[in-house]
Structure formats: structure tokens, C-alpha cells
C-alpha positions as CSV (number, residue, x, y, z in Angstrom):
1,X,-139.6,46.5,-56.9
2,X,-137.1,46.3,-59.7
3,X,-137.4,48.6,-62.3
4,X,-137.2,48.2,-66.6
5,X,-134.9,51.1,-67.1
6,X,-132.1,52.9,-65.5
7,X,-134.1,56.4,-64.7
8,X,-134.5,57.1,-61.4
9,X,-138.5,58.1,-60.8
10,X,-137.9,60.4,-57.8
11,X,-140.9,59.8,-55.5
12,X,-142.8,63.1,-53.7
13,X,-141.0,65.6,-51.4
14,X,-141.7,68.4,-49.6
15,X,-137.8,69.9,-49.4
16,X,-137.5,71.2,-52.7
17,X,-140.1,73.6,-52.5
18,X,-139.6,74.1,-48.3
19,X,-135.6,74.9,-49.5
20,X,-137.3,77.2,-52.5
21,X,-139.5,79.4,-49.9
22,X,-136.6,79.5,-47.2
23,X,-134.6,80.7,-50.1
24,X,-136.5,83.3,-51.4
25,X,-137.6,84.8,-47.7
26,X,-133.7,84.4,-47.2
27,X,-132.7,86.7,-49.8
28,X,-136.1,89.1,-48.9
29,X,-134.7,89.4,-45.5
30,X,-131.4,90.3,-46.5
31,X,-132.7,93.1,-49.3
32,X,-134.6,94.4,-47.1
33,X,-131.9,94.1,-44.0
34,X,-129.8,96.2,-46.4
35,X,-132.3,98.7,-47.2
36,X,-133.2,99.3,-43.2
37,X,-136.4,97.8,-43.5
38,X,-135.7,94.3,-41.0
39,X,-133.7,96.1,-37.7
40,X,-130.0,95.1,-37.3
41,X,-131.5,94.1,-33.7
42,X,-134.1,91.7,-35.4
43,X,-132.8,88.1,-34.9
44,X,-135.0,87.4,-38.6
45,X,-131.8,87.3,-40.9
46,X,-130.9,84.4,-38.4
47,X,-133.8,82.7,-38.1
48,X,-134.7,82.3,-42.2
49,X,-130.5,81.3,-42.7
50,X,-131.5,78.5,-40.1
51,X,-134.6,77.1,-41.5
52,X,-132.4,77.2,-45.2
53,X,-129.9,75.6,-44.0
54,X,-132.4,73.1,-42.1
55,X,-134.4,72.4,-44.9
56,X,-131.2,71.8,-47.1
57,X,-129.7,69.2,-44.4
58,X,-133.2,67.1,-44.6
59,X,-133.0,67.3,-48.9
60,X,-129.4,65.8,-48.4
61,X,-130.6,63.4,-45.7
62,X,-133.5,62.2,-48.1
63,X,-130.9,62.3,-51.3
64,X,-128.1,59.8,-49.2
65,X,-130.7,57.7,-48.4
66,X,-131.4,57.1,-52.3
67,X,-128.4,56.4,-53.2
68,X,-126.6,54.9,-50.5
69,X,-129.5,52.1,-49.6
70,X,-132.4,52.2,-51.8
71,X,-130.0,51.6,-54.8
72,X,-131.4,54.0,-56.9
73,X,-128.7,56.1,-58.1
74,X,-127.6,53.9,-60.9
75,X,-124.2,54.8,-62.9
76,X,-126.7,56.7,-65.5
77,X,-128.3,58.5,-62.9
78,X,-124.8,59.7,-61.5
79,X,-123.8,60.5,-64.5
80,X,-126.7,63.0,-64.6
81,X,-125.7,64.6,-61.4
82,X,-122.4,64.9,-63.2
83,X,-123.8,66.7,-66.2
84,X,-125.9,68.9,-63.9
85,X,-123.2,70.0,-61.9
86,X,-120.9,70.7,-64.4
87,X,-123.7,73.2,-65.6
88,X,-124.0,74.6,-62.4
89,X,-120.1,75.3,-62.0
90,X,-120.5,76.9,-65.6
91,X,-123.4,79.3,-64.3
92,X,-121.2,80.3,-61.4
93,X,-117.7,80.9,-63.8
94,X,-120.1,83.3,-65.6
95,X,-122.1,84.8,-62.9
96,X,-118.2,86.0,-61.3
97,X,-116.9,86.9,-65.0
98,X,-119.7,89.4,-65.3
99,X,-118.5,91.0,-61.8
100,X,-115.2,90.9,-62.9
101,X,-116.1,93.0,-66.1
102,X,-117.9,95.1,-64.2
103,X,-115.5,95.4,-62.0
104,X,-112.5,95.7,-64.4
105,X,-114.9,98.5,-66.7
106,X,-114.1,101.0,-64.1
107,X,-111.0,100.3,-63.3
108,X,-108.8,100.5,-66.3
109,X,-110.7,103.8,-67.4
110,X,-111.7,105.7,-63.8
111,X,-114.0,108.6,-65.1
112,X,-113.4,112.1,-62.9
113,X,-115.7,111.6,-60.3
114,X,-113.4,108.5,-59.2
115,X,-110.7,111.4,-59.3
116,X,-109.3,109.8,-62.4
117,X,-107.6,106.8,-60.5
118,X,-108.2,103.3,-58.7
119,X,-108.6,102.7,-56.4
120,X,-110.7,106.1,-56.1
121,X,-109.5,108.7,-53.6
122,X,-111.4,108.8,-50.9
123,X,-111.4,104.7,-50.2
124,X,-108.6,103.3,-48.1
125,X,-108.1,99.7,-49.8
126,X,-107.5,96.5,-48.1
127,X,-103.9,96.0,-47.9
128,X,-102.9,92.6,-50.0
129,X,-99.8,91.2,-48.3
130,X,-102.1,91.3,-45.0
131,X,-105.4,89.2,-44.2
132,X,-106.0,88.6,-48.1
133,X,-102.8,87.2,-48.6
134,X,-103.0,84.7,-45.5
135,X,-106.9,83.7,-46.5
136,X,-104.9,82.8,-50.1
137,X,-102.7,80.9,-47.9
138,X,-105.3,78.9,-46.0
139,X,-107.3,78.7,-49.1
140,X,-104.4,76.7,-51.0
141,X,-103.9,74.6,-48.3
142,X,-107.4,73.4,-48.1
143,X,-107.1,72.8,-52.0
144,X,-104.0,70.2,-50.9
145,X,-105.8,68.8,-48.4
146,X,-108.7,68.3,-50.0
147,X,-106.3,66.7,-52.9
148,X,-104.5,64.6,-50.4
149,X,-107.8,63.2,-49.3
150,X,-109.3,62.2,-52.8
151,X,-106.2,60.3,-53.3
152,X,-106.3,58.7,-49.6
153,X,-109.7,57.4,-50.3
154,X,-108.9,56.1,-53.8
155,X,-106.1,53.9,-52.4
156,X,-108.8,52.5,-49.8
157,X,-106.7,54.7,-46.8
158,X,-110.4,55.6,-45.2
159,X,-109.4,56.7,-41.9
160,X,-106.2,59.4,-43.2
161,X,-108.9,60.1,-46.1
162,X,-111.7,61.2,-43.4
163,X,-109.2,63.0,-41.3
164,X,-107.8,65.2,-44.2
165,X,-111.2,66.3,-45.0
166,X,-111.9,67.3,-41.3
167,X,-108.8,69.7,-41.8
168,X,-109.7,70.9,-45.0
169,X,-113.6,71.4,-43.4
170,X,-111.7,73.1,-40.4
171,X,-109.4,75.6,-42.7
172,X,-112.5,76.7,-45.1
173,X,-114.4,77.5,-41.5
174,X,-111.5,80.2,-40.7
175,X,-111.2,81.3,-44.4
176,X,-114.5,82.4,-43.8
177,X,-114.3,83.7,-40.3
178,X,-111.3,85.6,-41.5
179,X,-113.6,86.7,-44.4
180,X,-116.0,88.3,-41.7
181,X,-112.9,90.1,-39.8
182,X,-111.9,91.7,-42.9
183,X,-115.4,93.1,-44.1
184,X,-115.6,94.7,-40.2
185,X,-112.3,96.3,-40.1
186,X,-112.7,97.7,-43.9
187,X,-113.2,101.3,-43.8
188,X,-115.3,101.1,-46.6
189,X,-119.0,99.7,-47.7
190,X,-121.0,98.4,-50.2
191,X,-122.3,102.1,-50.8
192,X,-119.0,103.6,-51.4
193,X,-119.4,104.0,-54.8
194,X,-118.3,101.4,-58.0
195,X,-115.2,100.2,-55.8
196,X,-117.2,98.8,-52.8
197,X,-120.3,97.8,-54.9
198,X,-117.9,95.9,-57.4
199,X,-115.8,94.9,-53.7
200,X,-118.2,93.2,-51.9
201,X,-120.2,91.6,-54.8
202,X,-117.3,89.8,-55.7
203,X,-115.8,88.7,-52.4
204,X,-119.4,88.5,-51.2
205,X,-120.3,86.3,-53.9
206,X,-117.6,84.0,-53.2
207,X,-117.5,83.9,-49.6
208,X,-121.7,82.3,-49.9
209,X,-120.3,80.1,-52.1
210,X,-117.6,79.1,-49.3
211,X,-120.1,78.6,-46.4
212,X,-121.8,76.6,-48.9
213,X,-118.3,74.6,-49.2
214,X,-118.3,74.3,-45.8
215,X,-121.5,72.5,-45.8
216,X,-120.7,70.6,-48.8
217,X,-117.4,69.7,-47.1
218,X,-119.0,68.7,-43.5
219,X,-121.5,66.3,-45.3
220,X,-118.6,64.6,-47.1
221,X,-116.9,64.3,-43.3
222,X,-120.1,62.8,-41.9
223,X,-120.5,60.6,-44.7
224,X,-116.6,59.2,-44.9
225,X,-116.7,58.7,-41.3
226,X,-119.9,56.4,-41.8
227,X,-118.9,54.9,-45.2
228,X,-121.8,55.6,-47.0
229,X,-120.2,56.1,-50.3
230,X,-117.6,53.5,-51.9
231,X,-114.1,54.5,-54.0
232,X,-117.3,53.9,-57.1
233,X,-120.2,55.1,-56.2
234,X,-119.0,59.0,-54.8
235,X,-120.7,61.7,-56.8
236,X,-121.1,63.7,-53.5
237,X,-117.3,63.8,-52.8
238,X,-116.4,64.4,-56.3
239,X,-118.4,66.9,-56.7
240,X,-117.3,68.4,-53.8
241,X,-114.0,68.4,-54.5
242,X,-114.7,69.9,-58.3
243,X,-116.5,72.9,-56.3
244,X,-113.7,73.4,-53.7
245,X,-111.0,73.9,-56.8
246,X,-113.4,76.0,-58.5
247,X,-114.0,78.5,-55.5
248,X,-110.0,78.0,-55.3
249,X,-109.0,79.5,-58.8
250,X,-111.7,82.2,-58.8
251,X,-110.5,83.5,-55.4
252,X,-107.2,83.8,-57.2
253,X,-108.3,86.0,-59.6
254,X,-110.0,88.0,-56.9
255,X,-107.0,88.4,-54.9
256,X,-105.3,89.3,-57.5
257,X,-107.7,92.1,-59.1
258,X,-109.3,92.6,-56.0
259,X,-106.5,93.3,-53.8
260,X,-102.9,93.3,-55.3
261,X,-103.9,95.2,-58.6
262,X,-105.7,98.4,-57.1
């Protein structure tokens, strides 16, 4: 039925609140994971990431189908998405500036239980030229990648376009695993005092953010692969992209406070 106005009317679905309650028993599990109260041996951490990530991949589903064959995503509609998600990228600057003053708070004036320096004494930092330094490496080259792809698709090169997204998919998948290797062989925690809390919120924070890139990225793959979106009509690849040089520059500024200035 056509409609009288641009607006997209967004008929009923159950995924926003089933991706609401996988959230929040997400984020339960993992408080209380923290706090000892879910064993380390309980597979329940695993399970609620699962039905998140499930619940998630059937919103997306429903959303591609909208746009890409119902027609209702109209160029105000998109626009919207743009607005939104400029917000959202906003909210995240912010929510990483307020860990960085946090962070920066202790640092530039260590009180005397941090034995008056920073990193304090008894934590053994994370040496910068080492793992950090290569993740930076990786993490720049999936920012050219991702880049060289953009333009590839532009100029109507689909199949180089699709390819350079699978490698920038595939180097944001070991930025991550390298992530994990790092956080096991630190030989210090999120307990260890202002450092580690400041440490791992930041890093944390951003390393959610890039398995949530990694998602982002692998619907983008799927979706070039199938041509679902035209060189007009991609708000999910550029916004994608937009997140993917966002998480790029704040990581920057983490490996540079995080690791080289300490």
C-alpha cells in the first residue's frame, strides 16, 4: 500500500525488547561473574552472549528486509538513521572521555598510596612497543582497508570492494584475539587499584565496541556479497565505516595514555 508521507510506520516486533532482556541478563551475568556469584565453570556468561548476539542478528535480519525489499527506508528515513547514529558515536566520544579523565586524574597527580608515581609501584605495565604496538598496527590497517573498500564500492568495483572488507572483518577478529592474549598474560587486574580499574575500563570498553565492529563489519560482508545495498541506498555500510574510524582514533589515544605514557 503506498503511503502519503515519507515516515516509515515500523510495524510490531518482538527483537527490540528480546535484544533489551538478553542485554540486561547479559550485563547481570557478568556483574555478578565478577563478584563470584555465576562460577567461572558455569557455561551462563556464554549462553546469555549467545542469545544477545542471536536476538541482534534476527533485528538486523528484520531491518535489511525493510530497507532492502519492502522499500521503506526512504532518503528521509535514512537520513534519520544518520542523525541517530551520529548521536550514538557522540554518547560513546563522551562515555571514553570521562575514563580518560578519570584515568588522567590520577595520573598526573599520584597521591602516596600510589607511592607518588605512575604507573604505581607495585603494577608491572604492559610494555608499548610489544602487543599494543602491533594491535595499533593491525588496527590502522583495517582503517585502510576498510577505506580502500568504501572507495571500491563507490566506483561500482563490487567484487575487490567485498573482498577488502573480508580482510578488514579478518584483521579486527585478531585485534581482538590479541586483545584477549594481552588481558591473560597482564600481571595485573581490574582490582589492582585506580591503574587497573582505569586499565581495563578503557581498553575493556573499547574492545566491546570492537566485537561489536566485528559484527557490524561481517553483516556489511554478507550483505556486499549479496548486493543488498546499492552505491545510494548504504546507511549500514556507512555507518559502519563511521564506527570503524571512530573505535580507530579513540584506540589511539588509548595507546598512547594507556600504554606509551605510563
Amino acid at each position: 500500500m503506498m503511503l502519503a508521507h515519507p515516515y516509515h510506520v515500523v510495524t510490531p516486533s518482538p527483537w527490540p525488547m528480546a535484544s533489551s532482556i538478553a542485554t540486561m541478563n547479559f550485563m547481570l551475568t557478568t556483574a555478578l561473574s565478577m563478584h563470584g556469584y555465576v562460577p567461572a565453570s558455569s557455561n551462563l556468561l556464554l549462553i546469555t552472549f549467545l542469545v544477545l548476539v542471536v536476538s541482534i542478528v534476527l533485528w538486523l535480519k528484520d531491518t535489511v528486509i525493510e530497507g532492502s525489499y519492502l522499500g521503506v527506508h526512504t532518503l528521509l528515513v535514512r537520513r534519520g538513521f544518520g542523525y541517530g547514529f551520529n548521536l550514538f558515536v557522540l554518547s560513546e566520544v563522551l562515555i571514553f572521555a570521562a575514563i580518560f579523565w578519570a584515568y588522567l586524574h590520577s595520573a598526573m597527580n599520584p597521591t602516596i598510596e600510589l607511592g607518588l608515581q605512575w604507573a604505581p609501584l607495585d603494577i608491572v605495565k604492559v610494555e608499548a612497543m610489544e602487543l599494543p604496538l602491533l594491535n595499533t598496527i593491525l588496527l590502522l590497517s583495517s582503517g585502510a582497508t576498510v577505506t580502500l573498500s568504501h572507495h571500491k564500492w563507490i566506483n561500482g568495483d563490487y567484487k575487490n570492494s567485498t573482498i577488502a572488507m573480508f580482510i578488514t572483518t579478518l584483521l579486527v577478529v585478531v585485534f581482538v584475539v590479541f586483545q584477549v592474549v594481552e588481558y591473560i598474560t597482564a600481571q595485573f587486574t581490574i582490582t589492582d587499584g585506580v591503574f587497573g580499574s582505569t586499565f581495563y575500563a578503557g581498553t575493556g570498553l573499547h574492545g566491546f565496541h570492537m566485537i561489536t565492529l566485528i559484527l557490524m563489519l561481517s553483516t556489511v560482508t554478507v550483505r556486499m556479497y549479496f548486493r543488498t545495498f546499492s552505491r545510494t541506498h548504504s546507511t549500514n555500510l556507512d555507518t559502519t565505516i563511521i564506527y570503524s574510524h571512530v573505535l580507530d582514533v579513540i584506540w589511539l589515544a588509548l595507546f598512547v595514555v594507556f600504554y606509551v605514557w605510563v
